[in-house]
VEXROMI-322601 format. One record per residue (C-alpha): z, x, y; residue in one letter. Coordinates in pm, whole numbers, padded with zeros to 5 digits, always signed. Example, Ala and Ser with C-alpha at 12.3 -4.5 7.8 and 13.67 -1.06 7.14 Angstrom:
2
+00780+01230-00450a
+00714+01367-00106s
// end
This chain:
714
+06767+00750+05731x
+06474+00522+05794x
+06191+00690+06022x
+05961+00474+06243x
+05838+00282+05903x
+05468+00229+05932x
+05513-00126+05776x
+05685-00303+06070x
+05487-00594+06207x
+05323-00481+06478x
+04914-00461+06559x
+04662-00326+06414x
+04540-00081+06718x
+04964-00067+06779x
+05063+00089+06447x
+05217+00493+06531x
+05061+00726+06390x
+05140+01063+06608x
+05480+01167+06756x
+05550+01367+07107x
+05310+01612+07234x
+05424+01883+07071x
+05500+01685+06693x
+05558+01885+06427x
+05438+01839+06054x
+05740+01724+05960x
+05757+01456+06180x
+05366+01373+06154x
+05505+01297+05764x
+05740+01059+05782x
+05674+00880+06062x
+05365+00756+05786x
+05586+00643+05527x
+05802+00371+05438x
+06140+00353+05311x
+06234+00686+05394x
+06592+00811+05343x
+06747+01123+05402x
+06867+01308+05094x
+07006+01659+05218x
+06950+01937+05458x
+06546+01922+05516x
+06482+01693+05220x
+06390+01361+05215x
+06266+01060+05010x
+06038+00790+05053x
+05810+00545+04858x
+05444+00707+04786x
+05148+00581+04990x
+04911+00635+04738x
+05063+00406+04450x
+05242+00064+04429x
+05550+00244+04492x
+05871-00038+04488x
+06141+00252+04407x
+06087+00572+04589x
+05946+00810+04390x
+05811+01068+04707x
+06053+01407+04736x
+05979+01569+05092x
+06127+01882+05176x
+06035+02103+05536x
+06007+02478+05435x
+06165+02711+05668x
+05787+02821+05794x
+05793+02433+05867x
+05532+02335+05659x
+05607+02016+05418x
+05568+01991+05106x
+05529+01655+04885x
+05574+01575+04494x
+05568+01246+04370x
+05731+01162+04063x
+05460+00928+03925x
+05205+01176+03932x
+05009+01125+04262x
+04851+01472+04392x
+04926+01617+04670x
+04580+01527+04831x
+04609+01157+04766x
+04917+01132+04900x
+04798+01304+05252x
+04487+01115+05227x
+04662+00770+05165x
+04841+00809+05535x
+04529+00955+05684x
+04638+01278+05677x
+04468+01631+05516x
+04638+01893+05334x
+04656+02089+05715x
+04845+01873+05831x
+05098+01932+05673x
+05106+02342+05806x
+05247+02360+06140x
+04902+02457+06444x
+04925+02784+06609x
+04673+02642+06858x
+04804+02454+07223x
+04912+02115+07156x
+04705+01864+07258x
+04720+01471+07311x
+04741+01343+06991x
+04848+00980+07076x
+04455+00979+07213x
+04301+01178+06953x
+04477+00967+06648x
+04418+00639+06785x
+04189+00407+06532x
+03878+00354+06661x
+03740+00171+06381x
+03795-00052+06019x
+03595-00073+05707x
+03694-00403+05544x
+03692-00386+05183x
+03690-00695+05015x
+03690-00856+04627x
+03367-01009+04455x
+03478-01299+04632x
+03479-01214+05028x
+03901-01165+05004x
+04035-00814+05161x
+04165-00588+04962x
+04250-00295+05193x
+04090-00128+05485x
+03990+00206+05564x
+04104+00345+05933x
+03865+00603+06126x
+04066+00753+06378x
+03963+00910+06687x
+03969+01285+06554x
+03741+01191+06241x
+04048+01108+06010x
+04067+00856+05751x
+04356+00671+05593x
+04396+00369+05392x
+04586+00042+05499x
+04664-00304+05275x
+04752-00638+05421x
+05130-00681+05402x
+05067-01077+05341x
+05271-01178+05650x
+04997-01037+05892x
+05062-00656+05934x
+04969-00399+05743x
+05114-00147+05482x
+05015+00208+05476x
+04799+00328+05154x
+04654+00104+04852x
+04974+00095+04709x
+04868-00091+04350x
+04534-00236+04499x
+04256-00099+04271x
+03987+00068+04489x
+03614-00087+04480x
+03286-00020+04616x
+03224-00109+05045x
+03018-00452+05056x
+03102-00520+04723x
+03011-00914+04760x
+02691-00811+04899x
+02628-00535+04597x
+02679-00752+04348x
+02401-00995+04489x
+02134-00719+04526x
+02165-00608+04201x
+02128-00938+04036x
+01799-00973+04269x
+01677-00649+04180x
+01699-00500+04519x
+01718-00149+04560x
+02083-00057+04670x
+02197+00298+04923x
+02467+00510+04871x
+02543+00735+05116x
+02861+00907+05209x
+03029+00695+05479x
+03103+00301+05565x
+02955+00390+05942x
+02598+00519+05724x
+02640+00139+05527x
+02692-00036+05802x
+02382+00170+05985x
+02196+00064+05711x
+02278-00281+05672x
+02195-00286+06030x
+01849-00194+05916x
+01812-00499+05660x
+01884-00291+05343x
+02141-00293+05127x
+02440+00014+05060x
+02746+00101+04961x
+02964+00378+04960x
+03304+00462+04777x
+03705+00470+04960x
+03827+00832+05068x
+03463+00989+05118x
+03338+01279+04877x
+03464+01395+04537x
+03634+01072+04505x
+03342+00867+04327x
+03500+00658+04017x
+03322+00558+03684x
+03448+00222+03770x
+03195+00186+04080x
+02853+00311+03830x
+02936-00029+03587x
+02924-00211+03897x
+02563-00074+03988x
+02465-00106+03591x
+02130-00188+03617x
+02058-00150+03925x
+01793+00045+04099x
+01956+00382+04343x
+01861+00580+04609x
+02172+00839+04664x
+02195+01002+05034x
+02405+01280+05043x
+02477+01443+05353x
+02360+01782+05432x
+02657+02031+05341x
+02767+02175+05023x
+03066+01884+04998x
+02782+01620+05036x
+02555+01776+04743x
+02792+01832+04548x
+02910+01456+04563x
+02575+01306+04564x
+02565+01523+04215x
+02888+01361+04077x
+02772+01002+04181x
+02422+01130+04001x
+02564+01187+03700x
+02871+00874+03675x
+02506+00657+03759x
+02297+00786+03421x
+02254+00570+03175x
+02404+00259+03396x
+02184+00231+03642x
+01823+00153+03591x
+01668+00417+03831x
+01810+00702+04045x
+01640+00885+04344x
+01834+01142+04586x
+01652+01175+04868x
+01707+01489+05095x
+01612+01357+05444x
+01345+01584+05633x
+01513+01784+05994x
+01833+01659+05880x
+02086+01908+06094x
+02358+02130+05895x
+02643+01815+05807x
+02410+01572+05924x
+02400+01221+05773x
+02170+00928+05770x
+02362+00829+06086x
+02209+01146+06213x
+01894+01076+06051x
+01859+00784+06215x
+02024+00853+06579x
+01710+01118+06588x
+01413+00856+06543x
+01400+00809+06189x
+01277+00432+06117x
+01320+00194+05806x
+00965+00248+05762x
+00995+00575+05718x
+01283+00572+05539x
+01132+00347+05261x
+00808+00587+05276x
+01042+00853+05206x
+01196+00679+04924x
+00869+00521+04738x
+00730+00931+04726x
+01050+01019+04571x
+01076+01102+04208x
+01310+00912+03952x
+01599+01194+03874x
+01596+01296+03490x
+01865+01514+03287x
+01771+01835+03238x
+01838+01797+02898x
+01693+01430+02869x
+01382+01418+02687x
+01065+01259+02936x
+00821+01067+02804x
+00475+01227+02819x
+00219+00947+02938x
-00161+00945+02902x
-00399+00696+03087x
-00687+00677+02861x
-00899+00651+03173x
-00866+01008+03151x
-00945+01064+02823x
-01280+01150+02711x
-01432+00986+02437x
-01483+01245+02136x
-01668+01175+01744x
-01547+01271+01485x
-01595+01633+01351x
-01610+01620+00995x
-01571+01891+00705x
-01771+01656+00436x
-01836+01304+00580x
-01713+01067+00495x
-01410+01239+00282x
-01254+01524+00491x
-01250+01512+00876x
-01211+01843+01027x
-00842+01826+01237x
-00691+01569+01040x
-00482+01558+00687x
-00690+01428+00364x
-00473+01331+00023x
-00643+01425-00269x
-00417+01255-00582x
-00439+01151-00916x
-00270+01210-01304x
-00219+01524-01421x
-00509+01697-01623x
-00768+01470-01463x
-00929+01786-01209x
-00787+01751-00908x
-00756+02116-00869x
-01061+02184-01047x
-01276+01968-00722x
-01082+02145-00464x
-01145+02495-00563x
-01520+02362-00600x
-01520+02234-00279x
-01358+02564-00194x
-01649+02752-00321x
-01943+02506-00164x
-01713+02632+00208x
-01700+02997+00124x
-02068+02981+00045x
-02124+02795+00331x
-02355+02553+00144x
-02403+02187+00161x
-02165+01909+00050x
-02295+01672-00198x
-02425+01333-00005x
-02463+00982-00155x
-02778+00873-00086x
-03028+01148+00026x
-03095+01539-00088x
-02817+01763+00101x
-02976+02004+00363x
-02686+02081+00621x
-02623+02474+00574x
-02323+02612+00776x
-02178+02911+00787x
-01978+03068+00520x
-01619+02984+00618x
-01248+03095+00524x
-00992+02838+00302x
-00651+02901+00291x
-00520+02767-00050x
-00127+02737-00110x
-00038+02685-00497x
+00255+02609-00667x
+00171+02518-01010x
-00152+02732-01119x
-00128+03125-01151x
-00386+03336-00918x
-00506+03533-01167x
-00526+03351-01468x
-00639+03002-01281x
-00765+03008-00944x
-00969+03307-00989x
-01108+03280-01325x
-01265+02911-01207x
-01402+03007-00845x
-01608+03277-01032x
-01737+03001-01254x
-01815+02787-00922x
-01957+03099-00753x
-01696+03130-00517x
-01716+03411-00249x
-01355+03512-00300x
-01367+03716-00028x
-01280+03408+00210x
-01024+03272-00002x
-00684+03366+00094x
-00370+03221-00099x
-00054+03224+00127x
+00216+03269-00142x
+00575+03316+00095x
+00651+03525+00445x
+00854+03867+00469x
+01021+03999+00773x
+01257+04292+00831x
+01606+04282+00976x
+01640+04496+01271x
+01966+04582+01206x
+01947+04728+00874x
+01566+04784+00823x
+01579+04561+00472x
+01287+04364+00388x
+01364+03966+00353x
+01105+03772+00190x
+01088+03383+00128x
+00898+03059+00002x
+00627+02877+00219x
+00724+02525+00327x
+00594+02281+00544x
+00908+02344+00711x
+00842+02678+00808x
+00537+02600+01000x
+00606+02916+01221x
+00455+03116+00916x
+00182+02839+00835x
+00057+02880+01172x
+00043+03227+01190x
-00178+03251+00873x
-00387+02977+01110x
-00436+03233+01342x
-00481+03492+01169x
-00729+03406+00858x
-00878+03110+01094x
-00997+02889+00801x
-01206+02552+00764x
-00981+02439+00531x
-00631+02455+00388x
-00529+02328+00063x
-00198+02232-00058x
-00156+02220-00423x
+00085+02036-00483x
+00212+01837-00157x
+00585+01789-00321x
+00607+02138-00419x
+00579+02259-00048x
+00805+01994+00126x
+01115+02186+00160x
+01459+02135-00024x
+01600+01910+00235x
+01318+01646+00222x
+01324+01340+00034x
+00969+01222-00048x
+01079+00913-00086x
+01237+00867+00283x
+01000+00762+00544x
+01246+00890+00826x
+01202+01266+00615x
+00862+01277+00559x
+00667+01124+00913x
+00816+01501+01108x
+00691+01689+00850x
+00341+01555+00781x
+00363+01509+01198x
+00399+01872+01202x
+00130+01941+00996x
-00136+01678+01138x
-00065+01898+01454x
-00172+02189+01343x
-00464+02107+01158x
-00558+01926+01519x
-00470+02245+01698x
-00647+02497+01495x
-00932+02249+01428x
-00915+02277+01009x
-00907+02005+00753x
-00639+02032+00552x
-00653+01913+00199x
-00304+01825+00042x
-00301+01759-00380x
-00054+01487-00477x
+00030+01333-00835x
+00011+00940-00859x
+00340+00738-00972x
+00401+00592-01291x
+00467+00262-01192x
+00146+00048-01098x
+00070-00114-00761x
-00154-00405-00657x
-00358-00105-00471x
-00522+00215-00538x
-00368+00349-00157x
-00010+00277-00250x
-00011+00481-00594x
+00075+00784-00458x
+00417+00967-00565x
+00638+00957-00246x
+00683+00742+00069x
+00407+00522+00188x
+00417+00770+00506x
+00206+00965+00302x
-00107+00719+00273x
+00017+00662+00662x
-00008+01016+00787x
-00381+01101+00588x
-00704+01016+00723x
-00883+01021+00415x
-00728+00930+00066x
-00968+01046-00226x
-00850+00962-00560x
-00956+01082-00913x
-00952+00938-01236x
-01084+00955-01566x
-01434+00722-01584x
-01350+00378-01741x
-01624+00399-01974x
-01701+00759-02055x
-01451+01012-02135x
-01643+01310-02070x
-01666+01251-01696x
-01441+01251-01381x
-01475+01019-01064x
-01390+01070-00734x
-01355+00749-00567x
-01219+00702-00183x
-00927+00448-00121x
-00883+00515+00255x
-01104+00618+00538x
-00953+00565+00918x
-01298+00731+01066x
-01555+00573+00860x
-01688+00355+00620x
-01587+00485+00291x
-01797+00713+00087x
-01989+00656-00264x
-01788+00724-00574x
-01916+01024-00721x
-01837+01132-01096x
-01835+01511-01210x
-01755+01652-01533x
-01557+01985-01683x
-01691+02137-01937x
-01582+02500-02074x
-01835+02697-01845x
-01700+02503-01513x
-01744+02208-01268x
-02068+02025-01276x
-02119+01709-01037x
-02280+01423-01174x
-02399+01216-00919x
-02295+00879-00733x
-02085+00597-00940x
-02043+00239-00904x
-01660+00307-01036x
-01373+00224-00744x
-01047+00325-00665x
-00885+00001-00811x
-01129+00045-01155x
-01020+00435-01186x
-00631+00289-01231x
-00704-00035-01394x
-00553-00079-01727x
-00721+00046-02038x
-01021-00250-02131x
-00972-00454-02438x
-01123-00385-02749x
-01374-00726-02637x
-01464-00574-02376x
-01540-00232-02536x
-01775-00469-02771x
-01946-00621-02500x
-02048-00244-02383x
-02141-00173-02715x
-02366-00497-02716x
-02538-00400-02392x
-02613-00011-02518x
-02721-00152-02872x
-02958-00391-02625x
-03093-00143-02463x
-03168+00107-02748x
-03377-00165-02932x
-03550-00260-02632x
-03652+00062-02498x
-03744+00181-02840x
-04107+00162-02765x
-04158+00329-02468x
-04055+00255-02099x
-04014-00105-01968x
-04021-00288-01637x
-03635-00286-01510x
-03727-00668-01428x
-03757-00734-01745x
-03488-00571-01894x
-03258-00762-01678x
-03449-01102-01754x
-03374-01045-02129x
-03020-00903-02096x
-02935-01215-01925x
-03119-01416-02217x
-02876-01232-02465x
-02555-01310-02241x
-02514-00939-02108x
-02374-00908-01763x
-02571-00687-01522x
-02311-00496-01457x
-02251-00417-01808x
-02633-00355-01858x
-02560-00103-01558x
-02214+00112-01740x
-02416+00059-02090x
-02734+00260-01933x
-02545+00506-01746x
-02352+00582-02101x
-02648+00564-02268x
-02899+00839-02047x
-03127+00599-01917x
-03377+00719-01666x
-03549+00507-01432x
-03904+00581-01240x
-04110+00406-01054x
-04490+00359-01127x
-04669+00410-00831x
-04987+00222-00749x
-05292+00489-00581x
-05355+00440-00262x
-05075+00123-00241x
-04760+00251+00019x
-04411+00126-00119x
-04605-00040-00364x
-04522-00004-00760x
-04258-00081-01097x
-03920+00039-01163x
-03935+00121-01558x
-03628+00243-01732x
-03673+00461-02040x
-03454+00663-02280x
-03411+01019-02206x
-03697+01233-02313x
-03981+00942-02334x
-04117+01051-02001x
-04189+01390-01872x
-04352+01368-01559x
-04062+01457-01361x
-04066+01771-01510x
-04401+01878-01558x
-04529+02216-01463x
-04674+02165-01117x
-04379+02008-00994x
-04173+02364-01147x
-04446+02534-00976x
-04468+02401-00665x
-04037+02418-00646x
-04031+02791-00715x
-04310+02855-00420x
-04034+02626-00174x
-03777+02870-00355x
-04007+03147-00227x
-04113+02981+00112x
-03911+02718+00232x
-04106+02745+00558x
-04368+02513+00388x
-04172+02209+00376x
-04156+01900+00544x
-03801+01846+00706x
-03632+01565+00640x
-03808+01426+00364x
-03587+01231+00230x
-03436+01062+00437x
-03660+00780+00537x
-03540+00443+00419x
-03904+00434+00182x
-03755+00602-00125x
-04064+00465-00275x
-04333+00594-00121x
-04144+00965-00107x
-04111+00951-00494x
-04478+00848-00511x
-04538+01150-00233x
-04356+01395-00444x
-04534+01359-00743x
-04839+01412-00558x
-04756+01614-00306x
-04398+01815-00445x
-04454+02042-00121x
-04258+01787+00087x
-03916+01850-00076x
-03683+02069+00090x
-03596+02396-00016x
-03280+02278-00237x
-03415+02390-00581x
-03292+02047-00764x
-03436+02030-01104x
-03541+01641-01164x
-03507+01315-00883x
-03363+00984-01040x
-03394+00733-00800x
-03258+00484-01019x
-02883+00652-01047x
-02840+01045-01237x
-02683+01112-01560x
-02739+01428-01658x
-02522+01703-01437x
-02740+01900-01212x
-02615+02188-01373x
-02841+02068-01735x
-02861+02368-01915x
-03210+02320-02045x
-03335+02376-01658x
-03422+02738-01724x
-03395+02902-01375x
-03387+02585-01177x
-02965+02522-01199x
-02845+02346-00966x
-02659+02542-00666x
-02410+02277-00615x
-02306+02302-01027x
-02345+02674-01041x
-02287+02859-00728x
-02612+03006-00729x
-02869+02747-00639x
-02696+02412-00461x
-02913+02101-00501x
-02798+01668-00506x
-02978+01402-00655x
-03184+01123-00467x
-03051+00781-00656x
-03120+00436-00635x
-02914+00187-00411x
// end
């Protein structure tokens, strides 16, 4: 039995789509679809609106409470089916209500064309007078066949969608065609999907892929919750999406609405522009700072130029060559909160005594660290070593303990906060970097040095980290370090130490990077059995301190220059003028003349000239041929600034004349500050300042009693 099929060839505004007055859901059924046939007592079958259906594959049967129910054997729900003959899942329940005039209420008042990327329909959606929907395809002989049947569904306008996204045009979705079309109306383009809300496909967001979105939804739960769905298809296709929730929209209103009630394209786009982009909650945002409003800071430094305060600072070298040894002296010099050693004037910045956190791996507490901060003077009383972390489980009350790494920052910082140091040293790096790091890996080591660099920013503290060199050698001192290059990336400062090229009894520390200043003077210290004793600035580089061994020529050609000077200053002091004139005569190299009398002891002083400023003659002479530096006015005169460093000048020594204020001091010793240094070489120290022979007047910096640095030559 075929019931008035929906697919004859009649009109558009013609086609039935209600019965009698009083039609019942039965009848409102099958009068929708095609090729229906009779099958048994209330049971039907028919071919299914909602796919391309060509055997019929639609069972309809009318309970006895006369409602109808639908399964189609391909699949389709329930829902589509109803919705592919413009009908809702009440329909298909018989009304308790009066009847009313249907044939007025379900006549189509209007068609959304839906077309390919080329301008040719597809299929059209029908609005009838009572707000329903349905779907209708062109039959090819000018009528029109219920449902999509096999068309695939696409987005409203799609011709014109296409084009705005290639332009870059923003593009509206809200729920409706009759919103689009209000839109377009407006000069702006939109778009909206078949069937209305919850029936958004992943199909429509690759069409919009890359473009830029401003979803409408309207104002009821069904409306947010599709403008959510559409939200998420859209992420990661499009380029940008904004929902805007429109301002006095009415409960179920629409942009329609919106618009109906004065609302302009003006303010529309107003509305848009002061709209945030939508992010995923669990999307991670970009944090963004204009440097405009940044304000300019310097540099806060722990010892300039070698450790900046906030930052990370390398200290490497071999094994056995005192790397250890200078940070536990430089541990002291902060715990004492005395002076750093400078390069070219007397120290005189005090600061208060601070705190240093120190983190070994390799060298016992008691038997090491201790022993050798008591030689330095060390207040040990501000030196904390952070050895590992205990905690408790609640459940049981056992104690857990564990290892520090610098992957357990948690613990790190809490030390931070608790001992609040200047300084925290890390002895070795490697030893601290966690099982699960490869030093080698770049990708491995930038978070954890990252992690690190942050805390030493946020708890404003230098933090010192020891690290061995590799074996194989590199063109440059920076990339010796054992590890990744992320390393020498991370530090600020990378201070290396080696043993001095041409005497083995000293130490140099040389600089190989500085990101926040020139770099430093090399400056050489030895270790002898009763501690740490600097020795003063070197001309000896990074690159020198890993240069291969010399030659046994140019060990002779050392020799030559010390057997030079020997003969030469045999008599009694010299002008350095001369000195170099007749080195150059004999075929010595200044800068061998230089290493051969900084092995050999050779002072330099200059000869003043009464009553003649910066006038006067450098004269170099062997140790011990000239003892006006220490004669007993000078020792006098230092033990009364010892006594009453209120007498001094300040500063005095750091004028550019270095001449006139060595000619000052030996008339006049009552301008040097209170810093107790035993003897001024002006023409480069070697002797420690720690020289035993200097009865009471050892140098603070060497002993930890009394700190003092040597004025040298440039």
């Amino acid at each position: 039995m075929v019931v008035n099929r929906p697919d004859q060839r009649e009109s558009c505004e013609n086609i039935p789509t209600t019965g009698c007055l009083c039609e019942s859901p039965i009848q409102r059924v099958l009068k929708r679809l095609r090729g229906v046939r009779k099958t048994g007592p209330s049971r039907w079958k028919a071919c299914c609106p909602a796919h391309d259906d060509r055997h019929p594959s639609l069972s309809i049967e009318e309970a006895r409470d006369g409602r109808v129910l639908l399964h189609c054997h391909a699949g389709c729900s329930t829902e589509r089916v109803c919705a592919a003959i413009g009908l809702t899942l009440k329909d298909l329940f018989s009304k308790s209500e009066q009847p009313h005039d249907q044939t007025v209420s379900g006549k189509i008042i209007a068609t959304y064309n839906y077309t390919d990327m080329n301008g040719n329909l597809l299929f059209q959606v029908c609005r009838t007078a009572d707000k329903r929907f349905f779907q209708r395809r062109p039959d090819g002989n000018g009528c029109w066949l219920n449902g999509l049947g096999g068309v695939k569904p696409v987005l409203y306008r799609l011709r014109q969608v296409l084009q705005a996204v290639e332009k870059g045009e923003t593009v509206f979705i809200p729920e409706g065609e009759k919103d689009v079309d209000n839109l377009v109306q407006l000069g702006l383009t939109a778009t909206t999907n078949p069937m209305g809300a919850g029936k958004w496909q992943e199909s429509y967001s690759e069409i919009l892929k890359g473009a830029n979105v401003v979803i409408l939804p309207d104002n009821d739960e069904p409306g947010r919750n599709h403008a959510v769905r559409v939200t998420q298809s859209l992420a990661g296709t499009a380029r940008s999406i904004k929902v805007l929730g429109l301002p006095t929209l009415s409960a179920k209103g629409d942009i329609s609405d919106w618009l109906s009630n004065g609302g302009t394209k003006e303010e529309l786009l107003r509305l848009v522009a002061e709209t945030p982009e939508w992010e995923s909650a669990g999307k991670a945002k970009p944090i963004i700072v204009q440097l405009a409003e940044v304000e300019p800071q310097e540099v806060v430094w722990l010892w300039e130029p070698y450790i900046p305060l906030g930052k990370l600072t390398i200290l490497e070298g071999d094994p056995g060559v005192g790397k250890t040894w200078l940070a536990l002296q430089l541990t002291a010099i902060i715990s004492l909160g005395e002076p750093f050693p400078v390069g070219n004037r007397i120290p005189t910045e005090r600061r208060e005594p601070s705190n240093v956190i120190y983190l070994s791996a390799e060298d016992g507490l008691g038997d090491t660290l201790r022993p050798r901060l008591d030689k330095a003077g060390a207040d040990v009383s501000r030196v904390y070593a952070l050895t590992g972390w205990e905690d408790t489980n609640p459940e049981n009350g056992r104690r857990k303990t564990g290892s520090v790494t610098l992957a357990t920052l948690d613990v790190i910082e809490t030390a931070l906060r608790q001992v609040k140091p200047v300084l925290v040293v890390i002895d070795p790096l490697q030893a601290y970097l966690g099982a699960n790091v490869d030093m080698h890996r770049a990708n491995e080591v930038r978070p954890v040095l990252s992690g690190l660099a942050a805390l030493a920013e946020r708890y404003k503290c230098a933090v010192l980290c020891i690290r061995h060199l590799a074996k194989s050698p590199q063109d440059r001192a920076v990339y010796r370090g054992l590890g990744s290059i992320d390393f020498a990336a991370a530090a600020r400062s990378i201070l290396l130490v080696g043993q001095h090229p041409d005497d083995e009894r000293k130490r140099v520390m040389a600089q190989s990077k500085s990101s926040l200043a020139v770099k430093g003077a090399s400056i050489a210290f030895e270790l002898r059995e009763d501690g740490f004793f600097w020795c003063g600035l070197s001309d000896v580089t990074a690159e020198a301190l890993l240069a291969a061994p010399k030659s046994e020529e140019e060990k002779s050609a050392l020799e030559e220059a010390i057997d030079f000077l020997r003969e030469i200053l045999a008599d009694g002091p010299r002008p350095s003028d001369e000195i170099m004139k007749e080195a150059r005569k004999n075929g010595i190299a200044e800068k061998t003349l230089r290493r051969a009398k900084q092995q050999l002891g050779v002072e330099a002083k200059r000869k003043g000239i009464p009553g003649g400023r910066g006038k006067g003659v450098w004269q170099w002479h062997l140790g011990g041929q000239d003892d006006d530096l220490n004669q007993s006015s000078i020792r006098a005169q230092l033990d009364h600034l010892n006594r009453k460093p209120e007498t001094l000048e300040p500063q005095g020594f750091q004028t550019p004349d270095l001449d006139s204020h060595m000619t000052s001091l030996i008339e006049r010793p009552q301008i040097i500050e209170p810093q107790r240094f035993q003897r001024l070489d002006l023409d480069g120290q070697t002797e420690p300042l720690g020289d035993k022979d200097s009865k009471c007047h050892n140098s603070h910096l060497n002993k930890g009693e009394r700190k003092g640095w040597e004025v040298l030559e440039l």
